[in-house]
VOPAGU-2260 file (C-alpha; in pm, 1 decimal, decimal comma):
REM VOPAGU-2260
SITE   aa  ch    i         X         Y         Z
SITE  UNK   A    0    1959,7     247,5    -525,2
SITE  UNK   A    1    1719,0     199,5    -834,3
SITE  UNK   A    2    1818,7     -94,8   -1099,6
SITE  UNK   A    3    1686,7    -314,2   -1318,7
SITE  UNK   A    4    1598,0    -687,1   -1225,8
SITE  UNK   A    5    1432,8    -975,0   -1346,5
SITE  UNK   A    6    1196,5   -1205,4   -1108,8
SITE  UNK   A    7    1060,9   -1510,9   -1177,9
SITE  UNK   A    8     685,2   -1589,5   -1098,8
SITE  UNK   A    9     677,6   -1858,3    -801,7
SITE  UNK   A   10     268,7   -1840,5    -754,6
SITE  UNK   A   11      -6,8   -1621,4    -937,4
SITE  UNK   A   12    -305,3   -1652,5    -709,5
SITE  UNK   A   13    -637,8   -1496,0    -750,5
SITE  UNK   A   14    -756,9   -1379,0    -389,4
SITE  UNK   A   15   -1096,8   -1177,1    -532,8
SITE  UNK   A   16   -1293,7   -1151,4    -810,5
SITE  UNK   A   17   -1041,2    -874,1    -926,5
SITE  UNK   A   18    -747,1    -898,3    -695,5
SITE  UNK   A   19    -414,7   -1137,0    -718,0
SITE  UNK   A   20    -111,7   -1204,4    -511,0
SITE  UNK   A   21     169,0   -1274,9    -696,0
SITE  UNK   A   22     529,9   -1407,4    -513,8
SITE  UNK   A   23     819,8   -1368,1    -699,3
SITE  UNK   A   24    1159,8   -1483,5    -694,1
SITE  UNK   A   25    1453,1   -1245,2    -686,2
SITE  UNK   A   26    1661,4    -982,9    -492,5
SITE  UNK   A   27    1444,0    -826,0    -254,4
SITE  UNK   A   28    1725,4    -706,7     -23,0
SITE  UNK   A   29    1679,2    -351,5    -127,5
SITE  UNK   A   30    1345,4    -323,4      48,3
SITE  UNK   A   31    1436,7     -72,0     370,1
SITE  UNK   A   32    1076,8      48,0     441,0
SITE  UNK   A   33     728,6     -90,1     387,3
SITE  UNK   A   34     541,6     144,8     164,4
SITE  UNK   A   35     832,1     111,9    -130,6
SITE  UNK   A   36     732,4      31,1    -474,2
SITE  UNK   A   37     856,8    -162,2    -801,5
SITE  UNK   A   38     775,3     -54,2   -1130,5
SITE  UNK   A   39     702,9    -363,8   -1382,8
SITE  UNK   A   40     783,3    -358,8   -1753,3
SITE  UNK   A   41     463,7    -468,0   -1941,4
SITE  UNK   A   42     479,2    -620,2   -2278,4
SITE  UNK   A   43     357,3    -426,5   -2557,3
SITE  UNK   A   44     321,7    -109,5   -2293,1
SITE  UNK   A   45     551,1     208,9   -2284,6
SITE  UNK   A   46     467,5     302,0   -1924,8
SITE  UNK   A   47     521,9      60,7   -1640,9
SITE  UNK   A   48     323,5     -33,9   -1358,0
SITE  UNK   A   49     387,5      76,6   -1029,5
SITE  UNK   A   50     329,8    -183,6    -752,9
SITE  UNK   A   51     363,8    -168,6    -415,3
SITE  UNK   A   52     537,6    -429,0    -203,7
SITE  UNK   A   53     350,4    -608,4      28,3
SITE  UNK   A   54     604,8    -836,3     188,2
SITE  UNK   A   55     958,0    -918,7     116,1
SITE  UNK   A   56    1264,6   -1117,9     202,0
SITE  UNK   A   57    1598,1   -1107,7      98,4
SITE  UNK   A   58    1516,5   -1307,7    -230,0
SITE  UNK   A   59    1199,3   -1299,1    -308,9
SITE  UNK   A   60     898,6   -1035,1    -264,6
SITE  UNK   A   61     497,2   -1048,7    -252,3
SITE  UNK   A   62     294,5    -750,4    -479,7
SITE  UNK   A   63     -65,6    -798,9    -464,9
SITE  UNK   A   64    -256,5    -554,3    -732,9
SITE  UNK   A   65    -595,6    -475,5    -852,0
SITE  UNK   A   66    -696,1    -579,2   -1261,8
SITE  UNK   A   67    -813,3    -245,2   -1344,2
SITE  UNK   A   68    -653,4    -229,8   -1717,2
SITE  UNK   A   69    -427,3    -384,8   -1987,1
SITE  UNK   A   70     -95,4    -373,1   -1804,0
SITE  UNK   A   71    -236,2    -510,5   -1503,4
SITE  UNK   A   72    -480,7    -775,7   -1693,9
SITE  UNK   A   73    -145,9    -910,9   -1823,8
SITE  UNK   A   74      15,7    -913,8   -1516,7
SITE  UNK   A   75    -280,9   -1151,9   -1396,4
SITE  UNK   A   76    -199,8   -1386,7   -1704,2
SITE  UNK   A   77      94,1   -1481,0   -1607,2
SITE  UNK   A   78     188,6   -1816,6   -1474,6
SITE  UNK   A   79     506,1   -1993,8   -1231,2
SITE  UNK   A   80     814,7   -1938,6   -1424,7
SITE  UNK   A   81     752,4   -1678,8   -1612,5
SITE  UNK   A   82     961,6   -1366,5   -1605,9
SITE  UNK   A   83     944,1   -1018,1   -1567,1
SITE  UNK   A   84    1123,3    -740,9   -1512,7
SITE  UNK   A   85    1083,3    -475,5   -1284,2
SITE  UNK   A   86    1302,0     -97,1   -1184,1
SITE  UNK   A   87    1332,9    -141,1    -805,5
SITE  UNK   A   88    1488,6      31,6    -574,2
SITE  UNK   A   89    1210,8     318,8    -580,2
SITE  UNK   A   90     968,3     513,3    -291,1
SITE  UNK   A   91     985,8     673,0      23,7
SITE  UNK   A   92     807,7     431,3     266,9
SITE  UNK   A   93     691,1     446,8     614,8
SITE  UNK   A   94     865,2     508,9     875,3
SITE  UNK   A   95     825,6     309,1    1185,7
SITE  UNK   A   96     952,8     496,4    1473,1
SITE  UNK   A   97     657,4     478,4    1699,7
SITE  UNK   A   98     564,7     157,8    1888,7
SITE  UNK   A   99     183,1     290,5    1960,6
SITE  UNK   A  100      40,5     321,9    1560,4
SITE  UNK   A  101    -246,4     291,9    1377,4
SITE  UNK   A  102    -283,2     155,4    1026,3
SITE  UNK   A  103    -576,0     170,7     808,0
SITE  UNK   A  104    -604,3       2,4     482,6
SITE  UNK   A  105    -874,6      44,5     219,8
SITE  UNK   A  106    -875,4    -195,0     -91,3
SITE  UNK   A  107    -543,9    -252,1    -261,3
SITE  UNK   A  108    -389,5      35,8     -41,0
SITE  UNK   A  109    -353,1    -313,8     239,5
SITE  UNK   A  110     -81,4    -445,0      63,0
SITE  UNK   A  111     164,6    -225,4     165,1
SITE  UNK   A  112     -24,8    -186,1     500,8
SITE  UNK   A  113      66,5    -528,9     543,4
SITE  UNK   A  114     405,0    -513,8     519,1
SITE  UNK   A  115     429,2    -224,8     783,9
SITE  UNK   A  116     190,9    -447,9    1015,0
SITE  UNK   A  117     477,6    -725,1    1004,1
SITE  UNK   A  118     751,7    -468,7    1033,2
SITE  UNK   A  119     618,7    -375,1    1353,2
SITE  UNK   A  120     533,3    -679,8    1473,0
SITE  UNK   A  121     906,3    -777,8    1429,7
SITE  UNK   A  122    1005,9    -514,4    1636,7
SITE  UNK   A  123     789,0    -661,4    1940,3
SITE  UNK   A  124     494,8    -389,1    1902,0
SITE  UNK   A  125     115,0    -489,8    1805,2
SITE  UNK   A  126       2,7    -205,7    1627,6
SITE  UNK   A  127    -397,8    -141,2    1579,4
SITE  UNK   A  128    -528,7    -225,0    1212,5
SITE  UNK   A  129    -794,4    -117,2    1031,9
SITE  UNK   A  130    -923,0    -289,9     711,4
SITE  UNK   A  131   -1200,6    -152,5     497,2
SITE  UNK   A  132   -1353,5    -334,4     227,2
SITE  UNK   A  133   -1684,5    -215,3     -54,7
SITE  UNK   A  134   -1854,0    -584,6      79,2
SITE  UNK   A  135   -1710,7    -914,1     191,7
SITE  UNK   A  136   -1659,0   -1020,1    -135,9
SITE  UNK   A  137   -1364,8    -799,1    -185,8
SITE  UNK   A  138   -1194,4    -878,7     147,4
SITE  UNK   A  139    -890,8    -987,6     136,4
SITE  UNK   A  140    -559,5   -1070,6     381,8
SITE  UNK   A  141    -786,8   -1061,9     704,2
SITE  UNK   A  142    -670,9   -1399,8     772,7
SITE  UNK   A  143    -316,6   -1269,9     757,3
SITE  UNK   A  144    -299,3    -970,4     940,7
SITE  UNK   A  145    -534,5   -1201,5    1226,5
SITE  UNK   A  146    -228,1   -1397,9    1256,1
SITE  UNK   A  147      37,3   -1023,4    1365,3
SITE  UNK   A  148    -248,3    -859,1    1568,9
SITE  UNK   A  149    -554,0    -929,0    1798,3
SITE  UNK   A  150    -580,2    -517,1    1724,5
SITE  UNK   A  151    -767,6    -582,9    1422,4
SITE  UNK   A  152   -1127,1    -394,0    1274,9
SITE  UNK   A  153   -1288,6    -407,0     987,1
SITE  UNK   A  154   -1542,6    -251,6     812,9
SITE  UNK   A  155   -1733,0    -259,7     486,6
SITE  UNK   A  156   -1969,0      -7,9     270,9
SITE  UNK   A  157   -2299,8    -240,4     287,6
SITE  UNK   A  158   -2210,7    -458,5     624,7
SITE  UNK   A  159   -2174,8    -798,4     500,3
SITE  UNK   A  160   -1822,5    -815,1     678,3
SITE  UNK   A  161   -1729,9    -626,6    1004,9
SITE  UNK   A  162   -1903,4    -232,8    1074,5
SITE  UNK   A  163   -2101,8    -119,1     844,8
SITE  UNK   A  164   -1960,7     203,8     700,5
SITE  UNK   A  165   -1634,9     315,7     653,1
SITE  UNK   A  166   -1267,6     336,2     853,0
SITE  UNK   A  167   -1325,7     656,6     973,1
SITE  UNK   A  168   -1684,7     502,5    1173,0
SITE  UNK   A  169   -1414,5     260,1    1317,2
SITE  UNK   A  170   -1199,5     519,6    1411,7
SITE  UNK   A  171   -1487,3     725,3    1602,8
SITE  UNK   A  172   -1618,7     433,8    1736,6
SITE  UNK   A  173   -1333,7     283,5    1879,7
SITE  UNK   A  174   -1183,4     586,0    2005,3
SITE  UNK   A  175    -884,5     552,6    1759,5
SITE  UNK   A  176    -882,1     996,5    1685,3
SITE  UNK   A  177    -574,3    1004,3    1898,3
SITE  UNK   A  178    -298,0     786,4    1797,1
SITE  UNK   A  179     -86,3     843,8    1525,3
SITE  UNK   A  180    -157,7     706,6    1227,0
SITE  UNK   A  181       2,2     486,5     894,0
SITE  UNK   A  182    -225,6     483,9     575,7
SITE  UNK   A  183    -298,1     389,8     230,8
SITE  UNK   A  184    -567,3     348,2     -20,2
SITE  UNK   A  185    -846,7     567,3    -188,3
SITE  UNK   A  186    -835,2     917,9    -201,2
SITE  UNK   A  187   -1140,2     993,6     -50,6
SITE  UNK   A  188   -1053,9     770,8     235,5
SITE  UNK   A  189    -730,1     951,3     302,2
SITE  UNK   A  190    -908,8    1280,8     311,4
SITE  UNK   A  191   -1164,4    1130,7     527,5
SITE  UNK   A  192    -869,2     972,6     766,0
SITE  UNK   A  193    -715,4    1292,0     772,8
SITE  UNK   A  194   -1022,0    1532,0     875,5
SITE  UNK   A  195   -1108,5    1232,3    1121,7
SITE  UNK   A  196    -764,3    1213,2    1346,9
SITE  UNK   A  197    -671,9    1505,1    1601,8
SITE  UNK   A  198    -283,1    1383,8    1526,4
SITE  UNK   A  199     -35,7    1387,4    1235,5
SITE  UNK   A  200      15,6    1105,1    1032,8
SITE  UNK   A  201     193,7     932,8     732,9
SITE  UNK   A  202     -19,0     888,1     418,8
SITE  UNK   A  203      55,9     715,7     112,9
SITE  UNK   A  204     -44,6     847,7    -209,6
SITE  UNK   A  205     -91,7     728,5    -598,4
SITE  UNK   A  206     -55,3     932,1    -870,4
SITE  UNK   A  207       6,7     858,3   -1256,7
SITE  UNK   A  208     375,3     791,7   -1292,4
SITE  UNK   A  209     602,6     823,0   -1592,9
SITE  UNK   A  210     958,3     710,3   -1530,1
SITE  UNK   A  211     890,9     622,4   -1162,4
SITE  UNK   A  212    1261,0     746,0   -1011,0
SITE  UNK   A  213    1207,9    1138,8   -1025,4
SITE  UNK   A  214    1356,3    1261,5   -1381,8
SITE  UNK   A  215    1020,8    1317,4   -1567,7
SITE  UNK   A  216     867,4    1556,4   -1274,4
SITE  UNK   A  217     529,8    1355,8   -1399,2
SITE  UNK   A  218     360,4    1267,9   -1071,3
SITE  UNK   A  219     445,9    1615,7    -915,5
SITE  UNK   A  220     191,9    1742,8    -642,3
SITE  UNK   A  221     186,4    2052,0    -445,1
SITE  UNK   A  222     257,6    2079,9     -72,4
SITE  UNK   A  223     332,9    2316,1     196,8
SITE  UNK   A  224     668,8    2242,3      94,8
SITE  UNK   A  225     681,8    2287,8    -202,6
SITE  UNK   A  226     632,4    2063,0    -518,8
SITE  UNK   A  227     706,5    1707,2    -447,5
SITE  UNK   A  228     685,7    1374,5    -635,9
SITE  UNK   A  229     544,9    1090,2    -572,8
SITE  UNK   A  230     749,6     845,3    -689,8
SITE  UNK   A  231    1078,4    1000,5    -533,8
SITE  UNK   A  232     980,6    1203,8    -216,6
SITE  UNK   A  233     684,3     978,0    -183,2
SITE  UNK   A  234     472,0     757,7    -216,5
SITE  UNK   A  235     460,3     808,3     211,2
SITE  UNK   A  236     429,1    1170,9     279,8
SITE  UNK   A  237     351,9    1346,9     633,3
SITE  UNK   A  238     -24,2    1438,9     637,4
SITE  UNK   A  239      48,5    1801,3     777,6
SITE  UNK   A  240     272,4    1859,6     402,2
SITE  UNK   A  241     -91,6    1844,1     194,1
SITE  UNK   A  242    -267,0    2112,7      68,2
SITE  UNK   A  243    -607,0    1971,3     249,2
SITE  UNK   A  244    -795,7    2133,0     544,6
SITE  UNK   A  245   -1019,6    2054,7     790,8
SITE  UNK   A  246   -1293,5    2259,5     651,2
């Protein structure tokens, strides 16, 4: 059920040159499935940012975002105790119904990678993760996801950190085509992901959103289903819905 709350900062941290980990206090009992989003009021801003959830617990939850802009520059500005209010209640997430997964992360898709990486391991499975960074300056939450899985690859575009090249090279390498799969981050990733695996899987998308709960029809995309929207019936969609092919 969407609403309106207000968190308060606990810790503001910087993690990379241009990515931050922010934990904030506040209801987070609403989270059913990693992959879920809040969408932040910025000051002096008439859209708000969408955010994915990285982790949660009942009163608090973890968003870790990319400075890419104004809204998200302010975001980084603020400091413990400061407030903020956010719509929650909002996305279609993952679903976790498979104890043999994959999940690949690229960039600030990991956050919410993360969270389904936890889920799981909760559940007594130790799913396969794959993390792919530009260089090994950008990586980030390695240390984190070390501690849920021994499972764990990573690669990066110029090889300072892991494989050098890119998810899908882990994916071929490792023999990974053939297990169904969770992921989020750049489009062209996705795309790659998705000509890459010989199996269906769940892929979370970003698109520009408006009101962030459905009314505005803003992030609309076309499927094989029909028109869908991203911040309702997504952001987690089933690969075989998308209007790509393996051309």
């Amino acid at each position: 059920m969407k609403k309106v709350e207000i968190y308060k900062v606990i810790s503001n941290k910087q993690l990379t040159k241009d990515v931050y980990e922010m934990i904030l206090q506040g209801d987070g009992s609403w989270v059913s499935k990693p992959g879920q989003f809040i969408n932040i009021k910025v000051v002096n801003k008439f859209l708000r940012r969408p955010i994915s959830i990285c982790d949660w617990t009942n009163d608090s939850l973890t968003i870790v975002y990319k400075v890419v802009g104004e809204g998200t520059a302010w975001l980084a500005s603020l400091k413990a105790n400061d407030q903020l209010e956010a719509l929650v209640g909002l996305g279609n997430g993952f679903t976790l119904d498979d104890k043999h997964l994959l999940l690949i992360g690229g960039g600030v898709g990991i956050p919410p990678i993360y969270g389904a990486c936890k889920s799981l391991v909760k559940q007594g499975y130790e799913p396969i993760v794959i993390l792919g960074f530009q260089s090994k300056e950008d990586e980030f939450y390695f240390d984190k996801f070390h501690k849920l899985t021994n499972k764990l690859y990573i690669s990066t575009n110029d090889g300072s950190l892991g494989l050098k090249g890119f998810v899908t090279d882990v994916m071929l390498k490792n023999e990974l085509c053939d297990i169904p799969y969770l992921t989020c981050g750049p489009l062209p990733m996705l795309k790659a992901i998705y000509k890459t695996s010989h199996v269906n899987g769940q892929i979370s998308l970003e698109e520009r959103m408006g009101c962030g709960f459905g009314a505005c029809m803003g992030c609309s995309i076309e499927t094989k289903n029909g028109y869908k929207r991203i911040c309702k019936e997504g952001p987690v969609l089933q690969s075989e819905e998308l209007l790509w092919t393996k051309d």
